[in-house]
C-alpha positions as CSV (number, residue, x, y, z in Angstrom):
1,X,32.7,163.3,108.4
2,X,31.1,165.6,106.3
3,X,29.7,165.3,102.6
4,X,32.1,168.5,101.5
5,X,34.9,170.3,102.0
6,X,35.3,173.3,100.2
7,X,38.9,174.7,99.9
8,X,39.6,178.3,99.1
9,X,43.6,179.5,98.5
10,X,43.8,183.2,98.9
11,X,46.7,185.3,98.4
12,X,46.1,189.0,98.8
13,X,42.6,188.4,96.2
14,X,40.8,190.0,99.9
15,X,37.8,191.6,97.5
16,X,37.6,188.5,95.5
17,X,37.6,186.5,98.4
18,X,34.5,188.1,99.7
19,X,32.9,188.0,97.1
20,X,33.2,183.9,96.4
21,X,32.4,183.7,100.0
22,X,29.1,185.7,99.9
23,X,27.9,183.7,96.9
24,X,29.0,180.6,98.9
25,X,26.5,181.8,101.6
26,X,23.5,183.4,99.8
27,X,22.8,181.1,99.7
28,X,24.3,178.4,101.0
29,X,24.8,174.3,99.4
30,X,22.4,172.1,100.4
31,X,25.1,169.5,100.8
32,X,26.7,169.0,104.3
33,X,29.8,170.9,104.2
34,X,32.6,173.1,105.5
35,X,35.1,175.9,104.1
36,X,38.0,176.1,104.6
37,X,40.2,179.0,103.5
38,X,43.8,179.2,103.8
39,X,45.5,181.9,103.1
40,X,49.1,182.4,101.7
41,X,50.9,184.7,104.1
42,X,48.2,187.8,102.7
43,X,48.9,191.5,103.6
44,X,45.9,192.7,102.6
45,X,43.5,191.7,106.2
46,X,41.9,188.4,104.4
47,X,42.1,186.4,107.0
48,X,41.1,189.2,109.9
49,X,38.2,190.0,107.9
50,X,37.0,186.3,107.1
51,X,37.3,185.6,110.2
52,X,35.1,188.6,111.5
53,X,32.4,188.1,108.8
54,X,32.4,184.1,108.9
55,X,33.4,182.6,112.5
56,X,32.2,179.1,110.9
57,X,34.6,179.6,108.5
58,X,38.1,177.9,109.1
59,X,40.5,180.6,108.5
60,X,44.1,179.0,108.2
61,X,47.1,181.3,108.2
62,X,49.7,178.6,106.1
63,X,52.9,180.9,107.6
64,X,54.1,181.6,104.6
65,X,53.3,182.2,101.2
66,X,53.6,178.5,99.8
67,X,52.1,178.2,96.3
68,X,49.0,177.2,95.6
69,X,49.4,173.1,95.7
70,X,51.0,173.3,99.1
71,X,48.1,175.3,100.5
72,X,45.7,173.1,98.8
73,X,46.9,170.3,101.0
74,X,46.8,172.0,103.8
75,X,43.3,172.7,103.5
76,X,42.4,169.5,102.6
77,X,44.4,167.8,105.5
78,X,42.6,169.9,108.1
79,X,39.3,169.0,107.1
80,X,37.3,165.9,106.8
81,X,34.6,164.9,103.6
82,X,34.3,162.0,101.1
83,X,34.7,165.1,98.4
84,X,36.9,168.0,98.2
85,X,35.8,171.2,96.1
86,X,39.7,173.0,94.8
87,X,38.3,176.4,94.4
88,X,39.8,179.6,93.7
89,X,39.5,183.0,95.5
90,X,38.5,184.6,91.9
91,X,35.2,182.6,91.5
92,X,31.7,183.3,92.0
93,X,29.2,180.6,93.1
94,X,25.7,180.5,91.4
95,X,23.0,179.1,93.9
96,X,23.0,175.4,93.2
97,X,25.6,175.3,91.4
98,X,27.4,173.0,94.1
99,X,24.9,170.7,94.5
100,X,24.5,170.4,91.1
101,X,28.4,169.2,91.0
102,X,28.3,167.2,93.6
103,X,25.4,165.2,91.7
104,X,27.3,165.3,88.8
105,X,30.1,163.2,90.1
106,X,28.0,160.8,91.9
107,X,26.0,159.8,88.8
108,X,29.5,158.8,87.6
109,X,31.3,156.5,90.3
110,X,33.9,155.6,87.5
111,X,34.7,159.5,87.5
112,X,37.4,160.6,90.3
113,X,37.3,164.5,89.2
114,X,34.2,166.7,87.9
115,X,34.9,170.2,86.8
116,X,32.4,172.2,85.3
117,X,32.1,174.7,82.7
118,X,33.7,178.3,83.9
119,X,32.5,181.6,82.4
120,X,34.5,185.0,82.7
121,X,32.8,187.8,83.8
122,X,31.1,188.8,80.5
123,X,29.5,185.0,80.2
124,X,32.4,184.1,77.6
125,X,33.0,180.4,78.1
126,X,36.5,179.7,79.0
127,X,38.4,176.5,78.0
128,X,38.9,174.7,81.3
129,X,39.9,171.6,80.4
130,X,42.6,169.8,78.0
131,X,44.6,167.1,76.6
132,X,47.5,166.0,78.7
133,X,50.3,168.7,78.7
134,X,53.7,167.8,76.0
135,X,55.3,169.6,73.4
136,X,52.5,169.2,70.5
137,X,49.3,169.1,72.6
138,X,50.6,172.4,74.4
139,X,51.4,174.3,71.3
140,X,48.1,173.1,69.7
141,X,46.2,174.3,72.8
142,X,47.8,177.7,73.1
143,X,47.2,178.3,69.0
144,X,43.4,177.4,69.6
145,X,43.4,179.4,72.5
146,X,44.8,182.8,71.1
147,X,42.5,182.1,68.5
148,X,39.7,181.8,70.5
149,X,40.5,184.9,72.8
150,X,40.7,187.1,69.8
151,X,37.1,185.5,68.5
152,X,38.3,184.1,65.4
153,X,34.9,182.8,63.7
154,X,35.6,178.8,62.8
155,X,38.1,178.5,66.5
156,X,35.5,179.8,68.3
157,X,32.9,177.9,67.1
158,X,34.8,174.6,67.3
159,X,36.0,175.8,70.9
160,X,32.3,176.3,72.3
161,X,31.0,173.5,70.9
162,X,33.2,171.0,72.6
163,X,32.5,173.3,75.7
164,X,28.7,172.8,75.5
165,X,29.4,168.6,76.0
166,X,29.9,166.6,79.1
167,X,33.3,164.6,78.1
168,X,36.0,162.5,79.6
169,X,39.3,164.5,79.8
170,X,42.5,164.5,80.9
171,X,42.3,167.7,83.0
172,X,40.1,170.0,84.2
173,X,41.0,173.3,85.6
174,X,41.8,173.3,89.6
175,X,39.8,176.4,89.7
176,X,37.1,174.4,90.3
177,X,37.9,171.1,90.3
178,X,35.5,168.3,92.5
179,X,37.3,165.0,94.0
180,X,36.7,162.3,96.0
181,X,39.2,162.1,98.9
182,X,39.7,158.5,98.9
183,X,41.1,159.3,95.0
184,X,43.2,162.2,96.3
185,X,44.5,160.5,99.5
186,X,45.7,157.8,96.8
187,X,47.9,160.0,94.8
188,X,49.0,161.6,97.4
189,X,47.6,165.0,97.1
190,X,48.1,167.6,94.3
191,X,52.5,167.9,94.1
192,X,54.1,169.9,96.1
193,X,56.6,170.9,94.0
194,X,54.5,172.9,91.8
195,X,54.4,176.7,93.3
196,X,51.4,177.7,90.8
197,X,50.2,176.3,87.8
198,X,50.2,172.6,86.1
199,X,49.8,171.3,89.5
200,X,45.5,170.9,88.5
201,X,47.3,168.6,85.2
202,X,49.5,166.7,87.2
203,X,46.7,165.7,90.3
204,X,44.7,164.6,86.9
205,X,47.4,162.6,85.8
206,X,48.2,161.1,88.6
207,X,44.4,160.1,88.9
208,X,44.0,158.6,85.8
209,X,47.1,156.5,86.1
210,X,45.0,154.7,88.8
211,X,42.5,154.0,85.8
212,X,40.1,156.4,87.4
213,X,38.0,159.2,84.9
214,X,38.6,162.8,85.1
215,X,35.1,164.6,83.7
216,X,34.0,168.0,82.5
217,X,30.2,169.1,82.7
218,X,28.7,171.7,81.1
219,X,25.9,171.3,83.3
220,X,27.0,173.4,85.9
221,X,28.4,176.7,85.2
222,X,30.7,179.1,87.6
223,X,32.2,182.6,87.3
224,X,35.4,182.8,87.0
225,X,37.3,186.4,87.2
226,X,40.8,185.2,86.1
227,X,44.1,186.1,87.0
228,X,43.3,188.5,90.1
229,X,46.3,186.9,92.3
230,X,48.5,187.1,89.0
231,X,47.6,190.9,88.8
232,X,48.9,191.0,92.3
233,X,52.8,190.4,91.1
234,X,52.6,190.0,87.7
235,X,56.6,189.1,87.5
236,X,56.8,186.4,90.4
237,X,53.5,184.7,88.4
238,X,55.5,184.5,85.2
239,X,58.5,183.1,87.2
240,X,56.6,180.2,88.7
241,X,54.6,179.5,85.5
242,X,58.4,179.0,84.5
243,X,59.3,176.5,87.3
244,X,56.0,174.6,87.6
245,X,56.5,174.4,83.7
246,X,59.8,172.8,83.6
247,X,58.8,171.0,87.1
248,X,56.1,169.4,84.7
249,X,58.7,168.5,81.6
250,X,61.1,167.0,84.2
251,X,58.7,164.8,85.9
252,X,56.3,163.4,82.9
253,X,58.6,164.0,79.1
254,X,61.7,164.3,80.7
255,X,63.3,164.0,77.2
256,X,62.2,167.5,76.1
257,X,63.2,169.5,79.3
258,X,66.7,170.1,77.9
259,X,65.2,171.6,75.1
260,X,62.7,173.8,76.7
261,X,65.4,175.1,79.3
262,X,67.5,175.9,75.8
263,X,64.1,177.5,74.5
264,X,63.9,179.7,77.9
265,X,67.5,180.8,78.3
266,X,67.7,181.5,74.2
267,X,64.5,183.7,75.3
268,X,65.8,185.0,78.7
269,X,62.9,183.6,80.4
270,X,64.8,180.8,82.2
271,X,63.9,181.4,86.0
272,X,66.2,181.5,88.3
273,X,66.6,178.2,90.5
């Protein structure tokens, strides 16, 4: 067994891919690990060309394009670590920046999940980590965060300072998002019934219900290049938003679903089943 595994989902992100690959290998963690990359039914030669470039790689085709939770736990099932790094195809790895997480959540045995702080490609912090997801955190968080995006002076101010302090949470972003497998192996894995999105809130949740920490660390910082695979079919990412969001409701304030599947079909945004 090995000290890491690194797990990449890819879904037609082939350029983006590369790129979090090269900065994985130039160079590479000092940590013992492995990458695994599996990719989502791609059309766009990831696989083929991950392969060709990085034959220590291990290049999964899932046979289908399964969401991103499903993937994730086939990744982590075919590999073997005490920690698993969740991270996306749209990323870019600064040279020790892995190390420097895996120390991270080692100084911290109380902690079951370490993300750190993720940076767009202009260096703008973004907010990467949260209260747990219900009907007045969720509007608070996307207020702040519209705020924030359209550099509103006091919001972005308030939002950078409480990105510049290690914290305990109750999620961090599965963009980059550090566990221990004995943690993950006892929730069962991230839930499979989220196709993309909310499943990084729920693994949390499911974590801390076992009275185990989830942490963020400003101490390590990684690129992040958001939304590539949404850019990819911007339609079929609302409609899973959709169902991983009313997945969510169902599952942990089922009280409120009724009302948000009222608020989507008043809004014709209700996905279809």
């Amino acid at each position: 067994m090995t000290d890491l595994a690194i797990v990449i989902v890819s879904f037609n992100t082939r350029e983006d891919l590369l790129l979090a690959l090269t900065s994985l290998h130039e160079p590479p963690p000092s940590t013992p690990h492995e990458i695994v990359v599996v990719d989502n039914a791609s059309s766009d030669g990831s696989l083929a060309t991950v392969r060709e470039r990085w034959p220590g790689v291990t290049a999964i085709d899932a046979g289908g394009n399964f969401g991103f939770a499903r993937a994730n736990n086939i990744g982590i099932r075919a590999s073997t670590s005490q920690l698993v790094l969740l991270l996306n195809s749209d990323t870019i790895v600064p040279r020790g920046a892995i190390d420097s997480l895996v120390a991270e959540l080692r100084a911290h045995p109380e902690a079951a999940v370490i993300g750190p702080r993720l940076v767009d490609a202009t260096g703008r912090p973004e907010i990467s980590f949260g209260p747990m997801i219900g009907p007045f955190n969720e509007l608070r968080q996307k207020v702040i965060g519209r705020l924030y995006e359209r550099g509103v002076g006091p919001v972005r101010r308030y939002v950078e300072r409480g990105l510049s302090r290690p914290r305990q949470v109750d999620w961090v972003s599965g963009a980059c998002l550090l566990v221990r497998r004995a943690d993950a192996d006892a929730v069962g894995l991230l839930d499979e019934r989220y196709f993309l999105y909310t499943e990084d809130v729920d693994f949390c949740a499911a974590v801390r219900a076992r009275q185990r920490a989830v942490r963020f660390t400003p101490a390590v910082e990684i690129r992040h290049l958001r939304g590539r695979s949404r850019a990819v079919d911007p339609a079929g990412a609302r409609a899973a938003y959709r169902r991983s969001h009313l997945a969510f409701y169902a599952k942990h304030h089922p009280g409120w679903w009724r009302l948000l599947r009222w608020y989507l079909a008043a809004k014709r945004e209700l996905p279809r089943d």
